[in-house]
Every structure is written in structure tokens, then in C-alpha cells.
VODRENNU-93208 format. One record per residue: x, y, z of N, C-alpha, C, CB in turn; residue in one letter. Coordinates in steps of 0.02 Angstrom, whole numbers, m for minus. Glycine has a CB too. Layout:
REM residues N
NURO    n.xx    n.yy    n.zz   ca.xx   ca.yy   ca.zz    c.xx    c.yy    c.zz   cb.xx   cb.yy   cb.zz  aa
NURO       X       Y       Z       X       Y       Z       X       Y       Z       X       Y       Z   A
...
//
This chain:
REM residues 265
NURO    n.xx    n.yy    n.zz   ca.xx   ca.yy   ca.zz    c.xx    c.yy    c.zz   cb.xx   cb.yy   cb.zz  aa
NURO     917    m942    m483     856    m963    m448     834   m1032    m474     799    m911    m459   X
NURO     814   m1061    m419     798   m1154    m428     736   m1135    m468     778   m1216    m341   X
NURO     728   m1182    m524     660   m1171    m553     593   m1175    m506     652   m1221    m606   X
NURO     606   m1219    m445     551   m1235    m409     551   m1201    m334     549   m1310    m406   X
NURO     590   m1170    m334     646   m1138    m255     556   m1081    m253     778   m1068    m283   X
NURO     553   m1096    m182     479   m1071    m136     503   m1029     m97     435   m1126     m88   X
NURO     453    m983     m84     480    m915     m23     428    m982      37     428    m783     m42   X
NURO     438    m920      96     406    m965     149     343    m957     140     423    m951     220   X
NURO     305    m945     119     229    m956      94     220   m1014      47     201    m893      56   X
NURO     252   m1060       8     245   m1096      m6     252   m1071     m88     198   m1122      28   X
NURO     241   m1023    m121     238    m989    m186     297   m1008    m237     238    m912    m173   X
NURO     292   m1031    m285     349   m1052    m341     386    m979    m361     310   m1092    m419   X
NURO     455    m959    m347     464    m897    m368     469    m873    m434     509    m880    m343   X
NURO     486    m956    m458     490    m952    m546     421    m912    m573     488   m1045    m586   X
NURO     352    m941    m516     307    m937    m562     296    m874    m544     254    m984    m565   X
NURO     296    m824    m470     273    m782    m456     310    m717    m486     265    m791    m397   X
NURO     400    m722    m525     424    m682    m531     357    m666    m606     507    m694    m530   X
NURO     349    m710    m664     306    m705    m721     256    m682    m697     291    m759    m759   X
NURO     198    m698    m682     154    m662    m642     168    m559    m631     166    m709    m567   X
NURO     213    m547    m587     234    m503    m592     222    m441    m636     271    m523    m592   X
NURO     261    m493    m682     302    m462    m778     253    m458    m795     355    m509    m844   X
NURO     201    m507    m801     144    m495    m855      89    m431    m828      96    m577    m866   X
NURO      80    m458    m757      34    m396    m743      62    m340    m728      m8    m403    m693   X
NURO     120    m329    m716     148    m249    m729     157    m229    m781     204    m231    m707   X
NURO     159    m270    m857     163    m243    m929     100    m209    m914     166    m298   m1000   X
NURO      44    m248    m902     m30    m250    m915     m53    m183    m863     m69    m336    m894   X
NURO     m38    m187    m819     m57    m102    m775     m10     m46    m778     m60    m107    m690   X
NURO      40     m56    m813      93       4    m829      46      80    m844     143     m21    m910   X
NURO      15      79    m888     m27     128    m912     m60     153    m871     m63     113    m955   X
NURO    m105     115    m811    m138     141    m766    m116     188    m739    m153     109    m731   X
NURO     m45     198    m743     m20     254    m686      22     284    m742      27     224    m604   X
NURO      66     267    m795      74     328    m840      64     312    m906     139     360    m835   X
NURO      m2     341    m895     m14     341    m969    m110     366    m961      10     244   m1011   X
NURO    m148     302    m964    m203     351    m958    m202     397    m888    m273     310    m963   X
NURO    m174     379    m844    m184     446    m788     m95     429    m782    m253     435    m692   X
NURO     m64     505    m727     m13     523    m719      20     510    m654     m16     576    m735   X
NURO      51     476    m619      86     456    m558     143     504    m549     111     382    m560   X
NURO     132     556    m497     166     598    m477     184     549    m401     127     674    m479   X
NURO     271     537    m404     313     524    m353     360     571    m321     344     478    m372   X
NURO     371     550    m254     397     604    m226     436     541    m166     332     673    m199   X
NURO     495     542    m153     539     532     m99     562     459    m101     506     550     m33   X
NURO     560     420    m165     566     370    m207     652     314    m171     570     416    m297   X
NURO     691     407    m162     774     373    m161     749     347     m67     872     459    m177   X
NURO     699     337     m46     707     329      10     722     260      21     660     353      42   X
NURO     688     231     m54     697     155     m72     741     120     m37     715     143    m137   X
NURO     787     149     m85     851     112     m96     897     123     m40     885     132    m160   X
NURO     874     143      12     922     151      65     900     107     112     929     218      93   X
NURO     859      70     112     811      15     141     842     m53     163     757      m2      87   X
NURO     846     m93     197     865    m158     229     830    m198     145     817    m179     328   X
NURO     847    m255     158     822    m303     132     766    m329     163     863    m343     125   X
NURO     754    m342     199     705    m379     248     685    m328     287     734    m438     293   X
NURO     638    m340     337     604    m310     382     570    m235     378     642    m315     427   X
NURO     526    m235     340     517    m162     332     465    m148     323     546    m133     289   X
NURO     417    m129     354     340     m98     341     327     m46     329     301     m99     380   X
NURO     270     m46     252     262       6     243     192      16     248     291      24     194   X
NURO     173      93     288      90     109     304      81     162     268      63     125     383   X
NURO      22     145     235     m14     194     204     m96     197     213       3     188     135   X
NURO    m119     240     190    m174     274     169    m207     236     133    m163     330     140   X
NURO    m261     223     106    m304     147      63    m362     195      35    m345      63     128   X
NURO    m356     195     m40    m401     221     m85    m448     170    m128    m361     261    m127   X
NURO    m418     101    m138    m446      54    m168    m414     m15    m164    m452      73    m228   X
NURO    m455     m52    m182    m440    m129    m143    m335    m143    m177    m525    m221    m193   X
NURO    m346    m114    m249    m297    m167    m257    m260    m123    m297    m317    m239    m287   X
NURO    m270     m59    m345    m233      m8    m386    m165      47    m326    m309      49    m424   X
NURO    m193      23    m272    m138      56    m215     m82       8    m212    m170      64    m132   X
NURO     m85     m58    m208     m62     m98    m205      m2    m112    m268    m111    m134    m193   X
NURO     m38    m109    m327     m13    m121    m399      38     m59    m390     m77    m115    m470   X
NURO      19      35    m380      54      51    m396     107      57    m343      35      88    m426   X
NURO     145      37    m298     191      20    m261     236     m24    m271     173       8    m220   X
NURO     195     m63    m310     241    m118    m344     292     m98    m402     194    m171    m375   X
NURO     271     m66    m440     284     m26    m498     349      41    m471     197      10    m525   X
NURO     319      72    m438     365     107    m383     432      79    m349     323     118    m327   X
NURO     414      31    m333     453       9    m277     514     m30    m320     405     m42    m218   X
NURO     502     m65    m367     550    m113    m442     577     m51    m478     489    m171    m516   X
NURO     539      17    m487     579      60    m516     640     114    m480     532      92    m545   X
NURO     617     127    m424     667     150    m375     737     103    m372     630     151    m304   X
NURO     715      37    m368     764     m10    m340     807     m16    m408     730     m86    m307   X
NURO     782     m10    m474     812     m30    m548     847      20    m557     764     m41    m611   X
NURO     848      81    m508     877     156    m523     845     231    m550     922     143    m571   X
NURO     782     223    m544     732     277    m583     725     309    m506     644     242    m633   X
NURO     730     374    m515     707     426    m451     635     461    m478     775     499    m434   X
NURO     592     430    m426     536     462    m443     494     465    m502     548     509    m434   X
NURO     506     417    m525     482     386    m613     463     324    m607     545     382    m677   X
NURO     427     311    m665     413     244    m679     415     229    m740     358     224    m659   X
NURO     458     286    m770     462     271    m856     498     210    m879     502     332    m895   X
NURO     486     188    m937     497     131    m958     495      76    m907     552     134    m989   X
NURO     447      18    m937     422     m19    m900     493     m83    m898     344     m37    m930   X
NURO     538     m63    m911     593    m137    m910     609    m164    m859     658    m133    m933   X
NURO     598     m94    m787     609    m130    m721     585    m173    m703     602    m107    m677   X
NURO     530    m190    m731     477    m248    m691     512    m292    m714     390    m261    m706   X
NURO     545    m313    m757     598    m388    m773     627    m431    m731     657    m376    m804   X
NURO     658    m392    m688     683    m421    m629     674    m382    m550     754    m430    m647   X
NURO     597    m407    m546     544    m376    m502     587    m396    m432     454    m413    m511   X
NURO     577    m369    m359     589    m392    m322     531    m443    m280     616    m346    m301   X
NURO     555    m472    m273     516    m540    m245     471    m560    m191     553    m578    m232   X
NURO     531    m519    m142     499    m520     m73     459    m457     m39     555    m535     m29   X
NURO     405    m438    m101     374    m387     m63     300    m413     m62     384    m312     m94   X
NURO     264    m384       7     210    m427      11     170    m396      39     216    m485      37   X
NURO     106    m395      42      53    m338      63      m2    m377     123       4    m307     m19   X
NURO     m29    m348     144     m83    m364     184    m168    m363     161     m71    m318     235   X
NURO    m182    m409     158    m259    m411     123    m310    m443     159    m262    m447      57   X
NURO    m369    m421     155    m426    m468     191    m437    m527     153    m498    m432     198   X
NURO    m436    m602     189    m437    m661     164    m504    m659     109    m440    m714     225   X
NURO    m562    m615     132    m647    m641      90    m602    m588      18    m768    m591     144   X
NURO    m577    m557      22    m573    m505     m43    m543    m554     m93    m520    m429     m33   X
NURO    m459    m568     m65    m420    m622     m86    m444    m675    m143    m409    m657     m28   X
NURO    m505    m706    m109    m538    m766    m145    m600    m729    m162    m549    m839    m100   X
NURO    m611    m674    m179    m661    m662    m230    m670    m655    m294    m681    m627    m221   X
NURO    m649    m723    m333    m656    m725    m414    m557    m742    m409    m698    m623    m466   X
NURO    m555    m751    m497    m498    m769    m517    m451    m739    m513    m498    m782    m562   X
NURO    m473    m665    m517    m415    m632    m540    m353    m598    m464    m453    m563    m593   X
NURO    m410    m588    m419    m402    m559    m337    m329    m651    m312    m535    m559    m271   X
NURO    m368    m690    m348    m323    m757    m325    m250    m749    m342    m347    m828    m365   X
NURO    m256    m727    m423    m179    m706    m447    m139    m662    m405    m179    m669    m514   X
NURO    m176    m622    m395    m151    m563    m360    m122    m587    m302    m201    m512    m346   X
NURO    m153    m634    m270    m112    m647    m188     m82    m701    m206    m159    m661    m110   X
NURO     m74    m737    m245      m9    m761    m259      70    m723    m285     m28    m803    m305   X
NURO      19    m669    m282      95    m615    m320     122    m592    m253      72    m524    m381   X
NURO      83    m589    m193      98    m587    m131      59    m532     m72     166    m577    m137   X
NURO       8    m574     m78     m34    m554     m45     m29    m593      37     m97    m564     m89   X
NURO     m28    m566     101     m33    m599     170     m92    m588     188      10    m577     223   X
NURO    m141    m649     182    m234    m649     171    m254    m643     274    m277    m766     115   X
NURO    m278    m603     291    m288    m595     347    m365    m601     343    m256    m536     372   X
NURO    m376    m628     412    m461    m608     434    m482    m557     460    m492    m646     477   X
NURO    m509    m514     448    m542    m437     482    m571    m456     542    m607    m394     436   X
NURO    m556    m422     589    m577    m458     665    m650    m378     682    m471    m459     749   X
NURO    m652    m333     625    m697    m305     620    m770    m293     588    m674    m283     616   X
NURO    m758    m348     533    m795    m341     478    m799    m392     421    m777    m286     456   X
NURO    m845    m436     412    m847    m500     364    m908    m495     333    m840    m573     400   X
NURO    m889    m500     251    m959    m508     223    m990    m442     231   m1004    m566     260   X
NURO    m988    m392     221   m1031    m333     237   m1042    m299     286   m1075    m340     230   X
NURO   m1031    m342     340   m1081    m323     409   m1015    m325     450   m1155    m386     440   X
NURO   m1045    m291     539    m981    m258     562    m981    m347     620    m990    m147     610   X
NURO    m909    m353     623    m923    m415     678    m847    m382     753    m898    m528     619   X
NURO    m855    m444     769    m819    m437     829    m765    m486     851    m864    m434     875   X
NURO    m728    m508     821    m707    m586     843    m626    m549     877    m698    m664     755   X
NURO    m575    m613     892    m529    m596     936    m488    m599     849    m508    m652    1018   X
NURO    m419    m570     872    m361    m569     822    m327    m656     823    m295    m501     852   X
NURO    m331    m687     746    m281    m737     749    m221    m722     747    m286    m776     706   X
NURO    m187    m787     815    m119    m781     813     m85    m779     745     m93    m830     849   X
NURO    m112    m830     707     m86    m877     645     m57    m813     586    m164    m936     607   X
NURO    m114    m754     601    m115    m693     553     m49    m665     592    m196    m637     552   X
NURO     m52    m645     626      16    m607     664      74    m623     623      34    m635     746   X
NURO      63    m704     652     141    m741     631     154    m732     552     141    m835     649   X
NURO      80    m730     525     110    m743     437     143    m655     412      14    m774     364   X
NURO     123    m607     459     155    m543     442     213    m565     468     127    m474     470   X
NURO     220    m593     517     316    m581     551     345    m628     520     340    m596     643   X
NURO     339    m669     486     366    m725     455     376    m657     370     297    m816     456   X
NURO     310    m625     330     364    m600     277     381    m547     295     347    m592     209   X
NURO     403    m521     356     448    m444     364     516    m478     375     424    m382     441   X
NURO     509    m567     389     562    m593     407     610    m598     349     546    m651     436   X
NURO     559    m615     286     573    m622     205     579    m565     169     521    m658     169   X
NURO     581    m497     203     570    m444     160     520    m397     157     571    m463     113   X
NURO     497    m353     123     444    m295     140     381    m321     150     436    m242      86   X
NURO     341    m256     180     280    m279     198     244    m218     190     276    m311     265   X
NURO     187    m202     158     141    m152     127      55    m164     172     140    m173      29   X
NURO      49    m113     213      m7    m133     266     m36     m58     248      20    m156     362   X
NURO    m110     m66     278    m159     m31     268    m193      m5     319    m193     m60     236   X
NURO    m151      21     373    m184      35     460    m232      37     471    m176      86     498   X
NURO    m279      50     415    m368      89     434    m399      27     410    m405     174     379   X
NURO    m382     m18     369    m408     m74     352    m468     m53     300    m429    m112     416   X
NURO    m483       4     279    m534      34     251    m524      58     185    m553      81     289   X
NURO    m582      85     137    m533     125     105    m568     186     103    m506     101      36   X
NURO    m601     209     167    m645     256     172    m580     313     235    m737     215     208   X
NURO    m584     348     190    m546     406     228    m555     436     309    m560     462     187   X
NURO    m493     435     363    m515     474     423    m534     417     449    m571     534     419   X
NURO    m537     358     435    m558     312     486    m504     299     523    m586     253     464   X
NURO    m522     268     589    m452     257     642    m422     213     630    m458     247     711   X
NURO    m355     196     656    m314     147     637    m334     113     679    m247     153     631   X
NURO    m317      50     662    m319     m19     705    m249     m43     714    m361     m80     667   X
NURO    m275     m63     809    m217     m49     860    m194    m123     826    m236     m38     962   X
NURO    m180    m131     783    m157    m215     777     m97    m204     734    m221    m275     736   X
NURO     m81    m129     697     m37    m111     653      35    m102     721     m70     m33     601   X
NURO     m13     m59     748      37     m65     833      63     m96     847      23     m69     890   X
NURO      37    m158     865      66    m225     915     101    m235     864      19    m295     946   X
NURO     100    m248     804     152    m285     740     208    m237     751     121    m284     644   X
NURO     201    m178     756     278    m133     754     307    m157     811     276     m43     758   X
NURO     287    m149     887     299    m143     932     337    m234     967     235    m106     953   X
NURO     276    m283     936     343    m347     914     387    m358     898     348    m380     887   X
NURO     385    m344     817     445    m364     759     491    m329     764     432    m359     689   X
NURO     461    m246     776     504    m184     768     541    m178     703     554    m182     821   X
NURO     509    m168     667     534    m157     569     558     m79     569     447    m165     494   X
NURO     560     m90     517     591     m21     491     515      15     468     656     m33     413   X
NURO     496      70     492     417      91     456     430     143     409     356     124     513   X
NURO     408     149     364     406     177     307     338     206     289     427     131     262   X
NURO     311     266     316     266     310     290     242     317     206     295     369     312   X
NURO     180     309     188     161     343     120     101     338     125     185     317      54   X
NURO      80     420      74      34     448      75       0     452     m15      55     509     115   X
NURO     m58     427     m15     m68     436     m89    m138     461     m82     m59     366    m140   X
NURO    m147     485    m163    m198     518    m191    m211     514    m251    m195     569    m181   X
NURO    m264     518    m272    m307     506    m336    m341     478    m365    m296     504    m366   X
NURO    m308     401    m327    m320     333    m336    m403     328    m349    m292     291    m270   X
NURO    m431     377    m292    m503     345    m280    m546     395    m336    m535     353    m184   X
NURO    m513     443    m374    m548     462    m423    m525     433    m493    m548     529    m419   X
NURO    m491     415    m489    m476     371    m544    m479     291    m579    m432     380    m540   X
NURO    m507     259    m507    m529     210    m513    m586     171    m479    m488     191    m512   X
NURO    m607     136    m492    m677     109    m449    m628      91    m394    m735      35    m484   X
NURO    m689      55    m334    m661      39    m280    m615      m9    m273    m698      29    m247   X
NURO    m626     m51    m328    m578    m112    m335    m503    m104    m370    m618    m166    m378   X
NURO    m515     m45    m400    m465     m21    m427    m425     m64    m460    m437       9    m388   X
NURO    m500     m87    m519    m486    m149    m570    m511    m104    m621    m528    m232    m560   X
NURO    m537     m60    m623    m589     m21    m686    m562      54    m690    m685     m17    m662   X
NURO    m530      80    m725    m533     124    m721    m592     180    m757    m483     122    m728   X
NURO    m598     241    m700    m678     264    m693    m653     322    m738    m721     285    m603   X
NURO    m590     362    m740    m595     401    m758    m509     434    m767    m647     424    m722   X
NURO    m507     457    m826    m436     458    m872    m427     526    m848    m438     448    m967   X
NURO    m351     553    m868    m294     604    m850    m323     646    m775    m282     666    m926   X
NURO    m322     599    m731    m342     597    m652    m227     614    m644    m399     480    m610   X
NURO    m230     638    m600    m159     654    m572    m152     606    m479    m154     764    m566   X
NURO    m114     563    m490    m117     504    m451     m59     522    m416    m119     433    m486   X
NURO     m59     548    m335      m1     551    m304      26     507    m254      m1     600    m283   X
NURO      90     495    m270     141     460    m209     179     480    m167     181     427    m224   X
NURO     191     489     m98     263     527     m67     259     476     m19     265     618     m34   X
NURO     338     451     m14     360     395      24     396     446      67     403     331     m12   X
NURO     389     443     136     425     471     193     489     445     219     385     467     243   X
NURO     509     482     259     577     447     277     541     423     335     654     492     289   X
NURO     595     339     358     561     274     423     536     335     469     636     204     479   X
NURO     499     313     514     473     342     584     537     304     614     381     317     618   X
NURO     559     358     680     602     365     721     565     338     774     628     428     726   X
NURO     579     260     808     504     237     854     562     203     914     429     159     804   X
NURO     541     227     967     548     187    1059     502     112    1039     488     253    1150   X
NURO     536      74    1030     494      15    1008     480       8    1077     527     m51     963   X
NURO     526       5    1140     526     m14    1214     476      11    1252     583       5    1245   X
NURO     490      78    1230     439     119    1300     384     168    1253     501     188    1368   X
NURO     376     165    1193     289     199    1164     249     143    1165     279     234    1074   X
NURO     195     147    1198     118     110    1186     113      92    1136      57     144    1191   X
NURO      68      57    1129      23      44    1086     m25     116    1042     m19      m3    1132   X
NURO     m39     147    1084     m99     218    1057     m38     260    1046    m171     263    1127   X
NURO      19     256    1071      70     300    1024      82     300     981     114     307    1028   X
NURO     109     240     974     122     225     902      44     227     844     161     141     905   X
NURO      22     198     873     m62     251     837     m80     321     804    m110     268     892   X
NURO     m64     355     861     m54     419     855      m3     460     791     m31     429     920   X
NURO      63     414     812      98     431     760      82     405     698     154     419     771   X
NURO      49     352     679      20     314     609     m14     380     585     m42     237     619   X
NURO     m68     401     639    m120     449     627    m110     520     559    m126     482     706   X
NURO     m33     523     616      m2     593     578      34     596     504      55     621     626   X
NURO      54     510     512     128     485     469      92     481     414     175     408     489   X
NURO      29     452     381     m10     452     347     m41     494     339     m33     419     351   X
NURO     m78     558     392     m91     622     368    m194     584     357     m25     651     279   X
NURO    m202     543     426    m259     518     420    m300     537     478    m254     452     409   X
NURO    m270     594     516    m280     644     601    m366     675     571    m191     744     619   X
NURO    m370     681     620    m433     730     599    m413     800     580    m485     739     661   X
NURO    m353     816     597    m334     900     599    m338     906     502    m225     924     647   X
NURO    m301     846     472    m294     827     420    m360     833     352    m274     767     441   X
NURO    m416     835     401    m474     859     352    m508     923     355    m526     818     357   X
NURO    m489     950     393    m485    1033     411    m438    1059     362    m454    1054     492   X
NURO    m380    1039     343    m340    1054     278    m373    1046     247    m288    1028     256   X
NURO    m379     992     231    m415     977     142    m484    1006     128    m431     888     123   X
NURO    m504    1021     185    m576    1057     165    m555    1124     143    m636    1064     230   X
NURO    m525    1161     186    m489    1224     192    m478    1231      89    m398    1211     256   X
NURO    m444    1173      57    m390    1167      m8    m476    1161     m28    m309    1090     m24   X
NURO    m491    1137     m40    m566    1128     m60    m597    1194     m80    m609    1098       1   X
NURO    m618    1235     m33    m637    1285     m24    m598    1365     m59    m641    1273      40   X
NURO    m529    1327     m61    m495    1375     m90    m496    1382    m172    m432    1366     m65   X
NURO    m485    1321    m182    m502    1287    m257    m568    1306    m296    m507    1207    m248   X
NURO    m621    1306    m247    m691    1314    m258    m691    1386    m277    m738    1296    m195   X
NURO    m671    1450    m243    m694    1511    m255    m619    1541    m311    m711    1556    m171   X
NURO    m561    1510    m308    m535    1515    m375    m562    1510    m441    m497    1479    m377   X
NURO    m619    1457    m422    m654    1410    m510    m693    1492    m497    m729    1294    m513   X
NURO    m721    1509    m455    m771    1550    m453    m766    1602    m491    m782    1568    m398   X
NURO    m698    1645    m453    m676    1689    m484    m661    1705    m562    m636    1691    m456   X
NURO    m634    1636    m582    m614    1633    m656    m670    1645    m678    m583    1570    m687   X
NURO    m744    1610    m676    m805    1596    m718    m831    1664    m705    m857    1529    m696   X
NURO    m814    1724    m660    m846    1790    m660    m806    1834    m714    m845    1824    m584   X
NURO    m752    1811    m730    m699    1835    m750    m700    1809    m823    m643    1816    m706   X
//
């Protein structure tokens, strides 16, 4: 690698591979050590293209969802199934993986900056700026900068744009499949949001059990499914349906009169 050699974002890879290294020494623990990262379907990794590949998930916090995928994704590829033990994978991190972020988050303070230089694709929310709900049209410019890095390699998107659970996807995850036509890659996580503040820079609270399961690609009619199809299927693929909180209440409830039982007992 050229010391100065740039991906198409303009980013020094010399500098972004360090970057990397340092902040994956530095969040290693977050996921094993003070709390526990339970993975599940990891070898799906490595059976993966080089390029073109989106992955949708579920969004618990701005940026600890993010971190641990990264961590995931360098250890699968280094040869670990479903582990993240020993942190040596991050050494020779892979490069071209890159996430989707709201541009105001991006540039809020120093550290959110590092972070999207590690590879962040800074989008404008065509829903929501500054607090308040808005309305504007979708930039082309945003489109292109997703199809330009699925062109360079993975891509880590957030359908609900939220990190508030059960919210609907936004039809804009759609049109990107239904363009580029990537490879989609399902995952579903958990814990995240009890284990860390929203920013998922602090952690709120220790030996939390943090789950991952990477799915096998969605099987997609790029030609002839809609737009609200492919929606639909995000809905399920992520496990973000409404039917989906009728479970968990259901597990809730079950959990609840177990504690019950024990404390009569």
C-alpha cells in the first residue's frame, strides 16, 4: 500500500488503516470484556464478494452498533467463527467497509469526526434536522456517495434511520437495493441499547449480554419487486414488523412471571 494511496472518498488509507487499530484496541472490551458479544452466523462473512454488499440492520445507538461490526466483520474475515477473541485481527482491518450516517451527527465534536473518517457515508436526513421533524427532497449527491462505496466494498445502513425501535423503514434503503442491486445481508442485534447510552460512547451499564446474528443475503427480483416490497422484506429481515413486538412482549411477560415464581418460591 502507497503511503498516500486514497479510497474514492478522498481518505489516506495509511492513515485510516491506524485509526482503525487504535480505536479497536480501545473498544475491544466494550463487547468482550465489560459486557459479552454473543455472535451467531459470522461464516456468512467470508463467503461474501469483495465489493458490493449491504448490510441492514436494526439501530440501538448512534455509533457502538457500528464499532461492533467492525470488530465482527475483521474477525470473521482473520478466521474467528463467531468470536472476537483476541484482538490481533484488527491489524490488518479491512478497509473498504463503510457505514451510513447522518451528516449533523458526523460533525458533532471531535471524536464523531474520527469516526467518519474511519468510514463513515455522511448523509442528510430528508426527515429530520436538528431535533425537529422536516421535509426536504432526497440528494442525488447522497445516493451516488452510497453507490460509489458498494462500488469500493461493503456498506452498513440503518433502514429506520432511528434508533427507536418498530419504526418504519425508509423507502430510500429500497431504491438503493433496487439500483445498485448488492448483495443484502440481514442483521439483527441486541443489548446495545442497555448497555450503552444513546451514543454508544458511555457505557451505562456492565455484564449486559450484547447480541449479533448475521443472516444469510435476501434472495431479491431486483427487476420486478417494488419498492414497498422490498420494504416489507427489510421489515421481516431485521425482525422490525409489528408482528415482531407481539413476540417480545409475549418473552417479556414470560420472563416477568418466571422472576415471579422464583421470588414466591
Amino acid at each position: 500500500m502507497g503511503l498516500f494511496k486514497r479510497n474514492p472518498f478522498g481518505h489516506i488509507l495509511f492513515l485510516k488503516k491506524w485509526l482503525i487499530r487504535i480505536f479497536g484496541a480501545l473498544t475491544h472490551r466494550r463487547f468482550r470484556g465489560f459486557n459479552e458479544l454473543q455472535i451467531e452466523g459470522s461464516e456468512v462473512l467470508k463467503n461474501l464478494p469483495d465489493t458490493n454488499v449491504l448490510f441492514i440492520s436494526n439501530h440501538q445507538t448512534y455509533f457502538a452498533d457500528v464499532v461492533a461490526m467492525f470488530h465482527v466483520f475483521n474477525a470473521s474475515l482473520s478466521g474467528r467463527t463467531d468470536s472476537i477473541k483476541n484482538v490481533g485481527y484488527i491489524w490488518n482491518p479491512k478497509l473498504n467497509i463503510y457505514y451510513v450516517a447522518a451528516k449533523e451527527t458526523m460533525k458533532a465534536g471531535l471524536l464523531p469526526k474520527i469516526l467518519a473518517y474511519m468510514g463513515s457515508i455522511s448523509i442528510e436526513r430528508t426527515w429530520r434536522a436538528e431535533g425537529q421533524d422536516v421535509n426536504r427532497q432526497v440528494k442525488m449527491s447522497d445516493i451516488s456517495s452510497i453507490g460509489k462505496a458498494l462500488d469500493d466494498g461493503w456498506v452498513i445502513t440503518f433502514p429506520q434511520g432511528t434508533t427507536t425501535p418498530f419504526k418504519p423503514i425508509r423507502k430510500g434503503t429500497a431504491y438503493i437495493i433496487k439500483r445498485y442491486q448488492p448483495v443484502v445481508v440481514p442483521i439483527v442485534i441486541d443489548g446495545f441499547r442497555r448497555s450503552f447510552d444513546k451514543k454508544g460512547l458511555r457505557i451505562k451499564k456492565k455484564n449486559i449480554l450484547q447480541t449479533m446474528e448475521i443472516k444469510e443475503p435476501l434472495v431479491i427480483d431486483y427487476e420486478n419487486e417494488s419498492t414497498n416490497d422490498i420494504v416489507k422484506r427489510i421489515e421481516y429481515a431485521i425482525e422490525q414488523h409489528p408482528s415482531f413486538l407481539k413476540v417480545i412482549s409475549r418473552k417479556d411477560l414470560e420472563a416477568q412471571e418466571a422472576l415471579n415464581k422464583l421470588r414466591e418460591w
